[in-house]
Structure formats: structure tokens, C-alpha cells
Backbone as JSON, one array per atom type, in Angstrom:
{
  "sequence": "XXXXXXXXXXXXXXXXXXXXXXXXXXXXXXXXXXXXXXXXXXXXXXXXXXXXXXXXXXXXXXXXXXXXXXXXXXXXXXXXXXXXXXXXXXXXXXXXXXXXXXXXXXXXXXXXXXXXXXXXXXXXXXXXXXXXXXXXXXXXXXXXXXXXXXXXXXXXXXXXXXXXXXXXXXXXXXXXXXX",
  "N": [[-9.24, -10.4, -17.45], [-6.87, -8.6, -15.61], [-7.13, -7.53, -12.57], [-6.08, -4.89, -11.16], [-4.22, -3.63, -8.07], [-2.71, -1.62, -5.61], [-0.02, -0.93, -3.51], [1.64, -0.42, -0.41], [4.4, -0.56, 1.67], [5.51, -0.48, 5.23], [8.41, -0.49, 7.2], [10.8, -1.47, 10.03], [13.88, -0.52, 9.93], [16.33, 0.37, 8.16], [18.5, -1.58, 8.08], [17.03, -4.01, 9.15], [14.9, -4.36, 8.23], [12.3, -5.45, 8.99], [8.82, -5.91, 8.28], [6.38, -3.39, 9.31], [4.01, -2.35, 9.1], [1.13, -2.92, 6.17], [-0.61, -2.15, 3.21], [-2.85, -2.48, 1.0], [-4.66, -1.18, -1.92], [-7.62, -1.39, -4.07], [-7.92, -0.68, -7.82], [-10.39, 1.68, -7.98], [-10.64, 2.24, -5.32], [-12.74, 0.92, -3.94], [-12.14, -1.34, -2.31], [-10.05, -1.75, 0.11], [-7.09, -3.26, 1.96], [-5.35, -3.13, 5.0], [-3.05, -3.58, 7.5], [-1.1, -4.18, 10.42], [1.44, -5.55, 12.22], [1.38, -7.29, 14.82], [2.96, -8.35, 18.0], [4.86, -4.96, 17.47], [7.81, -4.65, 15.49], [11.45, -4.89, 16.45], [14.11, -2.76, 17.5], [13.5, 0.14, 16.06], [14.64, 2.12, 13.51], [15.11, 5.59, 14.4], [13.59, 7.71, 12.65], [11.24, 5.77, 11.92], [10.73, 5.84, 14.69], [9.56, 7.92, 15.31], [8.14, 8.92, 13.28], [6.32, 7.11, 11.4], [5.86, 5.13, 13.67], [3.77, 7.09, 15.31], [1.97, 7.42, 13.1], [0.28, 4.59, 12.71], [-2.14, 2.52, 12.86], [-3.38, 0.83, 15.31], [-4.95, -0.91, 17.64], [-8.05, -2.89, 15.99], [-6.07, -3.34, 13.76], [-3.65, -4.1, 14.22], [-2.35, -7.22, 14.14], [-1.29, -10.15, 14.72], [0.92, -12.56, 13.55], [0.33, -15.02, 12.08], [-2.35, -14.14, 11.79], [-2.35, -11.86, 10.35], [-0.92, -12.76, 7.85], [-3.11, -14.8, 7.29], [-5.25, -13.1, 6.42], [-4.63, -11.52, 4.89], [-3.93, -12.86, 3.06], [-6.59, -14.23, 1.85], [-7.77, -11.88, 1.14], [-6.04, -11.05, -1.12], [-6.84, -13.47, -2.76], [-9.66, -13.14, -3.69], [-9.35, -11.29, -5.34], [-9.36, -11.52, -9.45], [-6.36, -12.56, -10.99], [-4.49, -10.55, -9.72], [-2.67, -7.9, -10.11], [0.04, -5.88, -8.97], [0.98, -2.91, -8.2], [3.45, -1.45, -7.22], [5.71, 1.26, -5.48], [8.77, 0.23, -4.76], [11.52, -1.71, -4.55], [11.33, -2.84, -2.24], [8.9, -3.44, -1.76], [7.87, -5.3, -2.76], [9.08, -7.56, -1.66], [8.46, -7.42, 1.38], [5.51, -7.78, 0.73], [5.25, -10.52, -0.12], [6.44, -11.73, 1.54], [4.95, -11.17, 4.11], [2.61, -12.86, 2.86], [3.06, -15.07, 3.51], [3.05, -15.04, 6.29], [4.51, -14.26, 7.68], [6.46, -16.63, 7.87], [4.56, -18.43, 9.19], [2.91, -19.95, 7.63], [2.31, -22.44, 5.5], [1.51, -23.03, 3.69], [0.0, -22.91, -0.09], [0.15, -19.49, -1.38], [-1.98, -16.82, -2.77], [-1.91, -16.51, -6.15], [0.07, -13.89, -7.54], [0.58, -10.66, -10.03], [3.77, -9.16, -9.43], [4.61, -5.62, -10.04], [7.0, -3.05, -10.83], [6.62, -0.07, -10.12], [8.14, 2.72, -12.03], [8.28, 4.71, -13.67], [8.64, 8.11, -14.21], [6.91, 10.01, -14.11], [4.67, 9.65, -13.01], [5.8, 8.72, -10.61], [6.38, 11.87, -9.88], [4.24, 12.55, -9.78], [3.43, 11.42, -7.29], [4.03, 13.28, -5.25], [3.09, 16.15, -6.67], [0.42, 14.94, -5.79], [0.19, 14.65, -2.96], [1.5, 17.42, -2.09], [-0.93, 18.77, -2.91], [-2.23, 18.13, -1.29], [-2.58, 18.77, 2.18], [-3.1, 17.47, 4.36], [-3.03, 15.12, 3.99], [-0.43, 14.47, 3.43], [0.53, 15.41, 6.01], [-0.06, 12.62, 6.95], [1.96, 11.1, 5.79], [4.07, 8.17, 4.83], [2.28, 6.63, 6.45], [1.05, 3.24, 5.66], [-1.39, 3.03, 4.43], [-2.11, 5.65, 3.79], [-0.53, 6.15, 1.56], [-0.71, 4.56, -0.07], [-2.83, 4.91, -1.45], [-1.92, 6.74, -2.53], [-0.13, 6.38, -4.27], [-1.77, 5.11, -6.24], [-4.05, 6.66, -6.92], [-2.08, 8.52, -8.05], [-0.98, 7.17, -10.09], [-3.48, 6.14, -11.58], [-4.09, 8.87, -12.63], [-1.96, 9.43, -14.21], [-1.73, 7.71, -16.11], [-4.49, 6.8, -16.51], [-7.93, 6.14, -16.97], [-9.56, 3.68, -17.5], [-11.81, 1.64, -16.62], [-12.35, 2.32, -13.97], [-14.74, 3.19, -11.4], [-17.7, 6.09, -12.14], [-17.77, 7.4, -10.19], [-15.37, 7.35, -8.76], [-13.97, 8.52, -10.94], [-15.02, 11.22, -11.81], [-13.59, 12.4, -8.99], [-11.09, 11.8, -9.12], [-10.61, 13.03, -11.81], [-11.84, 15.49, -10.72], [-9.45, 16.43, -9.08], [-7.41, 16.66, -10.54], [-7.6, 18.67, -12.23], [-8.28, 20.54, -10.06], [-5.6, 21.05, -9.28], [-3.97, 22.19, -11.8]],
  "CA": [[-8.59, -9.11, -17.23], [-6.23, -8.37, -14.25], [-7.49, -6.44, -11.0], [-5.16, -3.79, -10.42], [-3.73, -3.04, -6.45], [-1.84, -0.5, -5.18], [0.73, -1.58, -2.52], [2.6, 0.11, 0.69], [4.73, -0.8, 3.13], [6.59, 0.28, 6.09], [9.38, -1.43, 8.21], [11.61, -1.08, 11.45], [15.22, -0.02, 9.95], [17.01, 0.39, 6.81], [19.43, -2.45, 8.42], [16.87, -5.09, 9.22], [14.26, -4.11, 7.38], [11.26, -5.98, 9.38], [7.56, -5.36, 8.39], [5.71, -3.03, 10.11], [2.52, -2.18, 8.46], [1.0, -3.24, 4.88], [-1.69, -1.41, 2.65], [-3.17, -2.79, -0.99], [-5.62, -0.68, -2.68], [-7.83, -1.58, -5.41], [-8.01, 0.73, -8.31], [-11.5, 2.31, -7.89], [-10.85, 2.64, -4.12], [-12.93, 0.44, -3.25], [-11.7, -2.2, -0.96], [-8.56, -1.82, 0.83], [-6.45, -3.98, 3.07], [-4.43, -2.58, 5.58], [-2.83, -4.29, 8.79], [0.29, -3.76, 10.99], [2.04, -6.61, 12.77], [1.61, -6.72, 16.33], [3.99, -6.54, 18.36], [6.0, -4.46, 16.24], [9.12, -5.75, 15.27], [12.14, -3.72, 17.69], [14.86, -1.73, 17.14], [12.79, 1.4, 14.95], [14.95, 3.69, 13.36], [14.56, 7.53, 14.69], [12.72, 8.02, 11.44], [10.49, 5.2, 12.32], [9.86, 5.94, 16.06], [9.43, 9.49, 15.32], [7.3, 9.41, 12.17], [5.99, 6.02, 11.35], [5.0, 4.71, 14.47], [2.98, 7.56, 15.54], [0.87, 6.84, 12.8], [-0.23, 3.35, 13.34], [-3.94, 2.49, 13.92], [-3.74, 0.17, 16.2], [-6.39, -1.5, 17.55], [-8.09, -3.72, 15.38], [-5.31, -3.16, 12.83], [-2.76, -4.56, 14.79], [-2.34, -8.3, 14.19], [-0.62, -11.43, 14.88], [1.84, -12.49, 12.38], [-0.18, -16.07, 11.45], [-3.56, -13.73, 11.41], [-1.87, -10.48, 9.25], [-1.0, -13.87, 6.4], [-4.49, -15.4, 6.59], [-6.41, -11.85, 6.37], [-4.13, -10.9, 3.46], [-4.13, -14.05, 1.77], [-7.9, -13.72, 1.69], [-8.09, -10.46, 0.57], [-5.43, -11.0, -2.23], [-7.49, -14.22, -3.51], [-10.82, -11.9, -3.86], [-8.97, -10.8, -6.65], [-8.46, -12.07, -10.34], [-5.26, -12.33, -11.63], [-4.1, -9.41, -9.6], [-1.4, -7.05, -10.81], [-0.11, -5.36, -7.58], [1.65, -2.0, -8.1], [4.42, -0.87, -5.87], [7.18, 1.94, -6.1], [9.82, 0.26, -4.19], [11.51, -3.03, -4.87], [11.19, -3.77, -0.76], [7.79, -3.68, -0.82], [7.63, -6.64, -3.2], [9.5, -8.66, -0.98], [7.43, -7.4, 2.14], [4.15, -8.61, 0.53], [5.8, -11.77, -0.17], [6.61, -12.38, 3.48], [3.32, -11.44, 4.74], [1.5, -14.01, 2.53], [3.35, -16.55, 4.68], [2.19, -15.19, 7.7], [6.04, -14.26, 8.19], [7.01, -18.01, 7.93], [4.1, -19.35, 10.05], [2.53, -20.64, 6.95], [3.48, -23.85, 4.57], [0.67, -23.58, 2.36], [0.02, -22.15, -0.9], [-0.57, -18.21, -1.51], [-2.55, -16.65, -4.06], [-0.95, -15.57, -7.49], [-0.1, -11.93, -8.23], [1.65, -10.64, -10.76], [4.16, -7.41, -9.05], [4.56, -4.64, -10.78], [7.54, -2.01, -10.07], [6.46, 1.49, -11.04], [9.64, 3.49, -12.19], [7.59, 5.81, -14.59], [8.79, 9.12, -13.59], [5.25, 10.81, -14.52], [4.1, 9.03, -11.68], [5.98, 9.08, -9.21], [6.25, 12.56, -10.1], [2.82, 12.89, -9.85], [3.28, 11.35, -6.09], [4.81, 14.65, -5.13], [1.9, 16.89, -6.47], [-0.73, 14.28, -4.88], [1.26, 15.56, -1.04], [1.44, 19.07, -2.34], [-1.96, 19.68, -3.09], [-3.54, 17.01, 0.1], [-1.6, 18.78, 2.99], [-3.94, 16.47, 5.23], [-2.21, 13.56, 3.37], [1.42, 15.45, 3.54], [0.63, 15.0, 7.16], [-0.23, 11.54, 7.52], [2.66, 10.46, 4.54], [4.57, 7.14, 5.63], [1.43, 5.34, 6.75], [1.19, 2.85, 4.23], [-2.67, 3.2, 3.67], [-2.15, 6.79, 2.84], [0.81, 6.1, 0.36], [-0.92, 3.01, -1.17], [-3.46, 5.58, -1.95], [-1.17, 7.83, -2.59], [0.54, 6.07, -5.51], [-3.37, 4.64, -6.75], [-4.45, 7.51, -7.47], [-1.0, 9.25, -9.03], [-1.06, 6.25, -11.52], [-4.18, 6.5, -12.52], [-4.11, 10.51, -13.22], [-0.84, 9.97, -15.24], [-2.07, 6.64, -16.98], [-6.0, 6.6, -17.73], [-9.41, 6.21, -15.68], [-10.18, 2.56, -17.6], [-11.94, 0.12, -15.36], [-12.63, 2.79, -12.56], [-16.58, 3.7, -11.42], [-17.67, 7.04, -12.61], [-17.48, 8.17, -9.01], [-13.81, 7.84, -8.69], [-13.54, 9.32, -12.7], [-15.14, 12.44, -10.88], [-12.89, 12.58, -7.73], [-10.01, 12.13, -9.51], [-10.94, 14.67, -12.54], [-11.81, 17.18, -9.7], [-8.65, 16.7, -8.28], [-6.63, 16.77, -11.27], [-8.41, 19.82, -12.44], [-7.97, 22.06, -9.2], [-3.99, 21.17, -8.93], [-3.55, 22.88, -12.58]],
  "C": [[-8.08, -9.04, -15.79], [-7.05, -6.92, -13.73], [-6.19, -6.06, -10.73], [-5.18, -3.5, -9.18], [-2.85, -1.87, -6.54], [-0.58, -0.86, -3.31], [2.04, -0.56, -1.56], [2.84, -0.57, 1.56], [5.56, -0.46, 4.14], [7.31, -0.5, 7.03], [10.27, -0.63, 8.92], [12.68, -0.09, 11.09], [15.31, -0.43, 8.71], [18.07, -1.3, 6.85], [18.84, -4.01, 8.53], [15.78, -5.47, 8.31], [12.47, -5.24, 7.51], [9.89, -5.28, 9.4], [6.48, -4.47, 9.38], [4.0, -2.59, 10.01], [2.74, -2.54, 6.66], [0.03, -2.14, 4.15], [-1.89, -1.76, 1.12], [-4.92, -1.81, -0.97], [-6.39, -1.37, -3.82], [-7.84, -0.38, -6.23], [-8.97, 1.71, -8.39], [-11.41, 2.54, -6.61], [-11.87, 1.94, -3.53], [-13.47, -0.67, -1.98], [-9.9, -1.75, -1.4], [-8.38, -2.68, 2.07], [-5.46, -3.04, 3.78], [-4.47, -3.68, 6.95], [-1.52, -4.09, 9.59], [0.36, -5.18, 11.9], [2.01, -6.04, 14.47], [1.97, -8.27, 17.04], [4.76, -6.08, 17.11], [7.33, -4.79, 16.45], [10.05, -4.4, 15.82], [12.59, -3.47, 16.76], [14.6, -0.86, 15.85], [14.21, 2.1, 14.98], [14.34, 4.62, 13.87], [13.63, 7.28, 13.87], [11.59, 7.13, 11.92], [9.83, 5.9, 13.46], [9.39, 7.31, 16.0], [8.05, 9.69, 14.45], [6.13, 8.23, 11.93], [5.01, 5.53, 12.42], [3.99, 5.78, 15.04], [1.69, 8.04, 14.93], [0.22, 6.17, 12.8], [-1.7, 3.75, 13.97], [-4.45, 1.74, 14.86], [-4.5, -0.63, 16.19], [-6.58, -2.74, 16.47], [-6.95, -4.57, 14.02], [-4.43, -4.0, 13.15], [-2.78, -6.14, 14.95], [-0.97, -9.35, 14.62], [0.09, -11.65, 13.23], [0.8, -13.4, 11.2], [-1.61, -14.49, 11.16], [-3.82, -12.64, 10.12], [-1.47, -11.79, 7.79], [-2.5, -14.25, 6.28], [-5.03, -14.15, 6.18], [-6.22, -11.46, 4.84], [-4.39, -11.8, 2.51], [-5.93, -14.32, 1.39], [-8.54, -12.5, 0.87], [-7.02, -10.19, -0.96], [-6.14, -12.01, -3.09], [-8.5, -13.93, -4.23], [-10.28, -11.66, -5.06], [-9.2, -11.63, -8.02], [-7.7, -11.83, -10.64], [-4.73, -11.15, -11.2], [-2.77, -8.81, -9.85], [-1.18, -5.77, -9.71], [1.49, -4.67, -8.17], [2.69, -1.63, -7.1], [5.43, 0.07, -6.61], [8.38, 1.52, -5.59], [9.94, -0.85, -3.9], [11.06, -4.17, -3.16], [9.56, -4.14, -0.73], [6.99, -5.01, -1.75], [7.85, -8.28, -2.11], [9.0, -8.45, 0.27], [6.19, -8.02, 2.01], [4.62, -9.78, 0.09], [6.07, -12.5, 0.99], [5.5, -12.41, 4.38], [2.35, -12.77, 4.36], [1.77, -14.81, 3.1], [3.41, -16.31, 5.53], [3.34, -14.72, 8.44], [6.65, -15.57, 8.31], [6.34, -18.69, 8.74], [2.99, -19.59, 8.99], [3.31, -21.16, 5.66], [2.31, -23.86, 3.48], [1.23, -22.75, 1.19], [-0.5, -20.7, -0.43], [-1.11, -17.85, -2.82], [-1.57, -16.1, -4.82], [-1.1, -14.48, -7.53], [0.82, -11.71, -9.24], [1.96, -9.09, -10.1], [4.56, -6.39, -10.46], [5.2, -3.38, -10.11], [7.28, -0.67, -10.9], [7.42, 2.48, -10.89], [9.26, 4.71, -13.23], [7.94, 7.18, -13.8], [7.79, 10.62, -13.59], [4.94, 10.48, -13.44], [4.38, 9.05, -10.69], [6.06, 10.38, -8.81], [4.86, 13.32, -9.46], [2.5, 12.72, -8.29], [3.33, 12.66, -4.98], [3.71, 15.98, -4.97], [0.82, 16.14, -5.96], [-0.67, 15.21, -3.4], [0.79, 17.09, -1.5], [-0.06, 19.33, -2.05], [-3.31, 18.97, -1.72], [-2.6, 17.54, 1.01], [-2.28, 18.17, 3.98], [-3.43, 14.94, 5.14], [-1.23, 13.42, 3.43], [1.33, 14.87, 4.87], [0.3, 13.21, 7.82], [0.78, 10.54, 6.44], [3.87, 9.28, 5.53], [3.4, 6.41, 6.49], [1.11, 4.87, 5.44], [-0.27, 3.08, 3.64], [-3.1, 4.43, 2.74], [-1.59, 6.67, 1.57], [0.24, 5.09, -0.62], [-1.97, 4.12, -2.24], [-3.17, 6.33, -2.89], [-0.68, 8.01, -5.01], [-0.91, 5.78, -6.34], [-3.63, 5.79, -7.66], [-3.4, 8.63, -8.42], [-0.6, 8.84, -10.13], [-1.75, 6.71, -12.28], [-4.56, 7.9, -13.2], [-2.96, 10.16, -14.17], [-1.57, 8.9, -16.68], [-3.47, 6.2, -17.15], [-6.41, 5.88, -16.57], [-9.87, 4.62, -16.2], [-10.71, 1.52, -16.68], [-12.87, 1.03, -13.71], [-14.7, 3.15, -12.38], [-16.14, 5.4, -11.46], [-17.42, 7.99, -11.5], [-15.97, 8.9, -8.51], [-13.26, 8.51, -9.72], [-13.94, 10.53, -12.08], [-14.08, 12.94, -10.03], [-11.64, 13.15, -8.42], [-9.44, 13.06, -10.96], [-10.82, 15.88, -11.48], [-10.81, 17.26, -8.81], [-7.77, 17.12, -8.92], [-6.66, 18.83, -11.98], [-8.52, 20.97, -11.69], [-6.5, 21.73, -8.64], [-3.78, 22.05, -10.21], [-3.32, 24.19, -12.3]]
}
């Protein structure tokens, strides 16, 4: 049986479109990857330097290009057969560039199978997630929030299978005081 992810990412400009942070979820919440490329790759869009980068966690977060591929490629292997969600065809080809470290690795990466979510229940559902988390509204465009974001807007539209009873709670009692 495939291990379900959840996948965000955020980059410089619409024009060049260079990685700036990552974020995979599992579907129970939990383990998560998150990491941002350090240095960050120049010329930010406004939108970026404005919004984006002043989320950033820095610090430990902040990696090397070769170190942001090994960490991930580690943390995507952990998996079986993972089936890695995303809403937005870039962020396929973002986690595709990371696993090679940005081109400072020649090896193999682990298998995933992507998965573009176009379900309009869902993304739908992204929408009232924000609405009803204005704590999450405020931190929206970091990818760890958004990976979350989408995680949990899936599984409310499309079924609790697989998850621990903890997160079947959470996300009942979340579903349950947005009605």
C-alpha cells in the first residue's frame, strides 16, 4: 500500500521560478520535511520579498543545495511506494530538482508516484481550511503551512483511511466546528 505525502513549494519569481523552500507531509501528520535553500536564490518577486520571505525559518532550516537533496532524499525513501500530492504542476517539478540536490547529485533518487490534485472539493476545501485557521491565513505561502494545508483539505473531502485515531479526532473536530 502507498504512503500518502502532501507537498509545497515556494520559489523566487514567476519568470525564473527558482526553489525557495519545500514541505512534504505525511497523511497522519506525523513526520514532515521541510527545508529552504540557503542562500536563497535572487531576484524575489515583490510578492516574494514581501510575503514569502518573511516567513522563512531559517536557521536550521536553511540548507545547502547538496544537503536540502540528501535530507530529502532520505526522508522520501522512509517511505513505501510514496504517492506525493501537490496542487500545482510546479511543485512537481520543484521536488524533482531538489532530489538532485539542484544538479549536485548523479545518483539515483527514490521512487514516488506525483499526484496533481485538481478535485475542486478540495481545493475548495483549501479556502475554508484559511477561513476558519486565521493563524494559518496568516502564515499562508510558507510551504509547511500549505503542505498542511492541502493534507488535511484532502483528507476532510476524501476519507480518514489509514490515519491514527488522533488525527480522525482533530480533523472531525475541525470539520464539525466550520459547519
Amino acid at each position: 500500500m502507498a504512503d500518502l505525502l502532501f507537498l509545497d513549494t515556494e520559489w523566487n519569481n514567476d519568470a525564473v521560478r527558482e526553489l525557495v523552500s519545500l514541505a512534504l507531509v505525511n497523511a497522519d501528520a506525523t513526520q514532515c520535511f521541510y527545508a529552504e535553500r540557503a542562500p536563497r536564490p535572487g531576484a524575489p518577486s515583490s510578492f516574494v520579498s514581501k510575503v514569502v520571505y518573511p516567513l522563512l525559518d531559517g536557521g536550521d532550516a536553511a540548507l545547502s543545495d547538496e544537503n536540502f537533496g540528501e535530507q530529502l532524499r532520505v526522508f522520501v525513501a522512509s517511505f513505501d511506494h510514496p504517492r506525493i500530492h501537490f496542487d500545482g504542476a510546479i511543485d512537481k517539478r520543484q521536488l524533482a530538482r531538489a532530489l538532485t540536490g539542484f544538479g549536485t547529485w548523479s545518483g539515483e533518487v527514490p521512487a514516488w508516484e506525483p499526484v496533481l490534485v485538481t478535485r475542486q472539493d478540495v481545493l475548495g476545501e483549501l479556502e475554508i481550511y484559511f477561513g476558519c485557521r486565521p493563524e494559518r491565513a496568516a502564515r499562508r505561502h510558507h510551504a509547511a503551512v500549505d503542505a498542511e494545508a492541502l493534507r488535511a483539505a484532502y483528507i476532510t473531502i476524501l476519507g480518514l483511511e489509514g490515519l491514527s485515531s488522533h488525527d480522525q479526532r482533530e480533523t472531525r473536530a475541525w470539520t464539525t466546528s466550520r459547519s
